[in-house]
C-alpha positions as CSV (number, residue, x, y, z in Angstrom):
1,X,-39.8,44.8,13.7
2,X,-42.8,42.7,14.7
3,X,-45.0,43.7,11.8
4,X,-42.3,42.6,9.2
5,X,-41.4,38.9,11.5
6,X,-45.8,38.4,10.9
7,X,-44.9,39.3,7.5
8,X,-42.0,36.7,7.1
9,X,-43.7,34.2,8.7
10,X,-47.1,35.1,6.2
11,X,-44.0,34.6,3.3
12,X,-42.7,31.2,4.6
13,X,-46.3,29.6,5.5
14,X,-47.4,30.2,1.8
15,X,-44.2,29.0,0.4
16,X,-44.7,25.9,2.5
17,X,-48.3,25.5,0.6
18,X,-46.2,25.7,-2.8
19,X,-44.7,21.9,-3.8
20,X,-41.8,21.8,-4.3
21,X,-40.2,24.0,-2.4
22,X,-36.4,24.8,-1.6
23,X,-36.2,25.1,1.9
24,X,-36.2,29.1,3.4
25,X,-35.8,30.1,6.8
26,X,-37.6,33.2,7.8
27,X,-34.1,34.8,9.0
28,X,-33.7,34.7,5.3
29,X,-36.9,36.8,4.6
30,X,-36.2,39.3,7.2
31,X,-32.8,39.9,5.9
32,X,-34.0,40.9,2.6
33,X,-34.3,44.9,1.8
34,X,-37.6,46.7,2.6
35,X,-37.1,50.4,1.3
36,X,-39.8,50.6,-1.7
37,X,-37.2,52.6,-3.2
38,X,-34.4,50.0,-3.7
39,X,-33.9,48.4,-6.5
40,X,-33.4,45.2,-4.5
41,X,-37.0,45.4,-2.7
42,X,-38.8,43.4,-5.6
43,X,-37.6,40.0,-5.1
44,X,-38.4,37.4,-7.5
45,X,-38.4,34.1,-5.6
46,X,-36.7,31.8,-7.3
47,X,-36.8,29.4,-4.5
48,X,-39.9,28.0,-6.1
49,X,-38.4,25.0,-8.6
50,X,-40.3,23.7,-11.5
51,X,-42.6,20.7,-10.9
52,X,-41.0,18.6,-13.5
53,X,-43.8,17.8,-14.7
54,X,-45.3,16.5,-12.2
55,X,-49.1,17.2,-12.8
56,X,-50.8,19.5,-9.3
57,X,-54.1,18.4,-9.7
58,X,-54.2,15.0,-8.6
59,X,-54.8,14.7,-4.9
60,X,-56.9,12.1,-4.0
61,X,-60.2,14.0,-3.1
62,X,-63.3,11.6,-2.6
63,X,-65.1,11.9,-6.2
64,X,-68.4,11.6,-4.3
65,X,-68.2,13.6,-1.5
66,X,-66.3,15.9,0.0
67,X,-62.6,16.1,1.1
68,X,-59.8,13.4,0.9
69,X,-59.8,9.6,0.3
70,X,-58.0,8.6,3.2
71,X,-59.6,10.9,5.3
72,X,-63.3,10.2,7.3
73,X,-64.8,9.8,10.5
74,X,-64.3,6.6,12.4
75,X,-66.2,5.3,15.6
76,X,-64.3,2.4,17.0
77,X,-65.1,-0.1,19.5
78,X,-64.8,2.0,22.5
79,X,-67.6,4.6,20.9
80,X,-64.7,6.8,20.4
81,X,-64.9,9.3,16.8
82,X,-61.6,9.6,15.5
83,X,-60.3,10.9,12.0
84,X,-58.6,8.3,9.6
85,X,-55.1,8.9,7.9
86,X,-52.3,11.5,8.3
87,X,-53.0,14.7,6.5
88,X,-54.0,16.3,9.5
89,X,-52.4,16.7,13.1
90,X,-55.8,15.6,14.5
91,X,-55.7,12.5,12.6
92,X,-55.5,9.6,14.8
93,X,-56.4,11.6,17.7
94,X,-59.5,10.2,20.0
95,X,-62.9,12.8,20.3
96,X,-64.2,10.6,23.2
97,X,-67.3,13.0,23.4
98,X,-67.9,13.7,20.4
99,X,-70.3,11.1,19.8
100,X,-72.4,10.9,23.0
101,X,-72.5,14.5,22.1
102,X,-74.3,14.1,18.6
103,X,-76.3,11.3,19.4
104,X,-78.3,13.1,22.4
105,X,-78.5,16.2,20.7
106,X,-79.5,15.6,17.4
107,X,-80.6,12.4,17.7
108,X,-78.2,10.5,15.3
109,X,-78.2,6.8,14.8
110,X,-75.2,5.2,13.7
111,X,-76.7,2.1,11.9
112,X,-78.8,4.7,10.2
113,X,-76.5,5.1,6.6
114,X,-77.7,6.4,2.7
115,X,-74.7,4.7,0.9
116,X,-73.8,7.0,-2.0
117,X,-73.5,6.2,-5.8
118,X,-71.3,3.8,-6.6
119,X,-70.4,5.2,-10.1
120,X,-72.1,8.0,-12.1
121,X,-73.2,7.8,-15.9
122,X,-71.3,10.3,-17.7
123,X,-72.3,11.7,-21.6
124,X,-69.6,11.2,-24.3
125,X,-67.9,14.3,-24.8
126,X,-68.7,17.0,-27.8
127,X,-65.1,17.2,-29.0
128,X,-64.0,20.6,-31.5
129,X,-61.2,19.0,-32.9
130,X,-60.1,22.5,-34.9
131,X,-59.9,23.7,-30.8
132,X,-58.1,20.3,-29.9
133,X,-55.2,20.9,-32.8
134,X,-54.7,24.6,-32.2
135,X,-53.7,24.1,-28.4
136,X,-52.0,20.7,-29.0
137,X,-48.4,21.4,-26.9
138,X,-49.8,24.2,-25.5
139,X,-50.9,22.8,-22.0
140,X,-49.2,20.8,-19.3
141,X,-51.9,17.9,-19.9
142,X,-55.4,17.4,-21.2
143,X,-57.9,15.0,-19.8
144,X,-61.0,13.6,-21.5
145,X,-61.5,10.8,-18.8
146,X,-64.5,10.4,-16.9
147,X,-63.3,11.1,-13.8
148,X,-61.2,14.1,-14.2
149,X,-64.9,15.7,-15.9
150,X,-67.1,14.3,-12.9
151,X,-64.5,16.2,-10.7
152,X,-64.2,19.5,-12.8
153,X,-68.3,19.9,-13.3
154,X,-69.3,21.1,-10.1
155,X,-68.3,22.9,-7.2
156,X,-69.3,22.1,-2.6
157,X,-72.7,23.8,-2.4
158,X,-74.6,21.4,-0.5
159,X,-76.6,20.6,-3.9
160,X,-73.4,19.5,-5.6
161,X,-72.6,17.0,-2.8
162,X,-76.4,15.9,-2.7
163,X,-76.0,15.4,-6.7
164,X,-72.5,13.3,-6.4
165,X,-74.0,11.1,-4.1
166,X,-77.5,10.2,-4.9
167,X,-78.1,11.8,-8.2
168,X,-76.6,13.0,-11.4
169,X,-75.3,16.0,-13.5
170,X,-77.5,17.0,-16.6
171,X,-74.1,18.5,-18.6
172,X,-70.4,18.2,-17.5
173,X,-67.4,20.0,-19.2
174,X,-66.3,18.1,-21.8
175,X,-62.4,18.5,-21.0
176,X,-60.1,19.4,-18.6
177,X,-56.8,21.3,-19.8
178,X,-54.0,21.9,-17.5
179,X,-52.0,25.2,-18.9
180,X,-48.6,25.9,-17.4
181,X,-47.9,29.1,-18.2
182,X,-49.5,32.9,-19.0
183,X,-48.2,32.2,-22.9
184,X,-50.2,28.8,-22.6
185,X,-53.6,30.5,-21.1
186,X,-53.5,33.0,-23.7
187,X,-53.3,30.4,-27.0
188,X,-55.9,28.2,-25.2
189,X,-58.3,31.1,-24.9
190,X,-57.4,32.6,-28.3
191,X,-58.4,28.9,-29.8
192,X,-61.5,29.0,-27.7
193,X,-62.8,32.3,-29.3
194,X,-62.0,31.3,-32.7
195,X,-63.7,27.9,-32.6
196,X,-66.7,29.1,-30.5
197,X,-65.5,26.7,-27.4
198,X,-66.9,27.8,-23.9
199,X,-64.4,28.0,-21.1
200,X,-65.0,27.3,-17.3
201,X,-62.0,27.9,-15.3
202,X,-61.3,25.7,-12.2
203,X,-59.3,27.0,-9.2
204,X,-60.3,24.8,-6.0
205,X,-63.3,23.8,-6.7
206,X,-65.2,24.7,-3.9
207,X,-67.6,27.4,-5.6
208,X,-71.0,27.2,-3.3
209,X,-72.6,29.5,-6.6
210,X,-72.9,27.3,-9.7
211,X,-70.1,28.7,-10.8
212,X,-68.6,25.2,-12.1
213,X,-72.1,24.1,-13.3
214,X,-72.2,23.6,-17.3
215,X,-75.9,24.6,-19.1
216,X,-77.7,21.3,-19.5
217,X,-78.5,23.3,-22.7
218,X,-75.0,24.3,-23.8
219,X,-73.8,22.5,-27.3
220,X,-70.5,23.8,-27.4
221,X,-67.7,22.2,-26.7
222,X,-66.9,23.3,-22.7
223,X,-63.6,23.4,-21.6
224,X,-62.7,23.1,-17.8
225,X,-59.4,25.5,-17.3
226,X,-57.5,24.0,-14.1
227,X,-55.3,26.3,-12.8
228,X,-53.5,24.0,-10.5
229,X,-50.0,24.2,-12.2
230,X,-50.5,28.5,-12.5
231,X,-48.6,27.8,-8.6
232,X,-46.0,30.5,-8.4
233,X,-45.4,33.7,-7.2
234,X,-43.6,35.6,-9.4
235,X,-41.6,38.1,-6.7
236,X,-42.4,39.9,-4.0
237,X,-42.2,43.4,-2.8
238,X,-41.1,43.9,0.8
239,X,-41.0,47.8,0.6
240,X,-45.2,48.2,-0.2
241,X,-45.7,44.5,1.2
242,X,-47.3,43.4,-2.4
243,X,-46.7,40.4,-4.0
244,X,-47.6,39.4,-8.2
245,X,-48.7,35.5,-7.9
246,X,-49.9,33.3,-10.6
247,X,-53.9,32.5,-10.3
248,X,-53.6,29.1,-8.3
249,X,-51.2,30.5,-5.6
């Protein structure tokens, strides 16, 4: 009994981290069979609606750093550090030693700052336009902008952030699909093969390995896969505790 309430409440915390969800109560969960045997055990969760549309990728993460927009580290007038905006339940929420902390033991000096880069220069993009017309309606969107390929070429390895900041990237990917669906992967990387395109794909983009970084020497069109919208598990199994989930779950 208490290993399958962890399990429900493992079931209901990811479904939380799903958008949109319908809401499910873990009683729910429990009630549902968990002999391997019965037919019943593989549950496909339909509780997970479509997005409408509604593209996944575009939280406000800082372009130039790391983490979100509206969140950073604050020291207000009483020398207290506090973190900015609402994400978070420690947002708001006073560190009043935090800083005395830091500053004896490391030394820090708060009027000590490296502003980063304002913008970042950014190569027009090598476009394969026999590529582009085989997987036009094949994708939830496509981006060529500047942004979306500063975003997509590099990965949190403390390089990457040293390179947003003060520096720049020698080869980014030249676009950024969005596919929406196993049908839609495979025609994207069908057309890739055919028209000699090189694909990266992009889950969270937190790869500490170079595993987002494009060749400075590639010539090919690159293509950065984001599997933001691949954000739905497909059923789960309650019997053998297993579950089939798309690639950005």
């Amino acid at each position: 009994k208490m290993a399958t309430d962890r399990a429900a409440r493992r079931v209901q915390r990811t479904l939380e981290h799903i958008s949109p969800v319908e809401s499910v109560s873990c009683n729910g969960l429990q009630a549902l069979p968990t002999s391997a045997s019965s037919p019943e055990a593989k549950v496909g969760l339909h509780r997970l609606l479509d997005n409408g549309g509604k593209h996944q990728g575009n939280e406000p993460f800082r372009w130039n750093g790391w983490g979100y927009d509206e969140c950073e580290f604050i020291l207000n007038d009483k020398g207290e550090v506090y973190l900015t905006g609402d994400r978070y339940e420690l947002c708001g929420v006073p560190f009043p030693k935090l800083w005395p902390w830091a500053s004896e033991k490391f030394g820090l000096d708060v009027n000590f700052q490296t502003p980063p880069n304002p913008s970042m220069p950014v190569a027009p993009a090598i476009r394969n336009e026999d590529f582009l017309r085989r997987i036009d309606g094949h994708h939830v969107k496509l981006s060529f902008s500047d942004l979306d390929r500063i975003k997509h070429g590099h990965g949190h390895s403390g390089e990457d952030i040293w390179l947003l900041r003060y520096g720049t990237f020698k080869r980014l990917p030249d676009v950024v699909v969005w596919p929406g669906s196993h049908e839609q992967v495979e025609q994207i990387v069908r057309a890739a093969h055919e028209c000699n395109v090189a694909i990266i794909p992009y889950g969270g983009g937190t790869s500490v390995t170079l595993g987002l970084e494009v060749p400075a020497e590639e010539r090919r069109m690159v293509v950065s896969l984001d599997m933001h919208e691949m954000n739905r598990i497909k059923w789960i199994d309650y019997g053998s505790m297993t579950a089939c989930a798309r690639s950005y779950t």
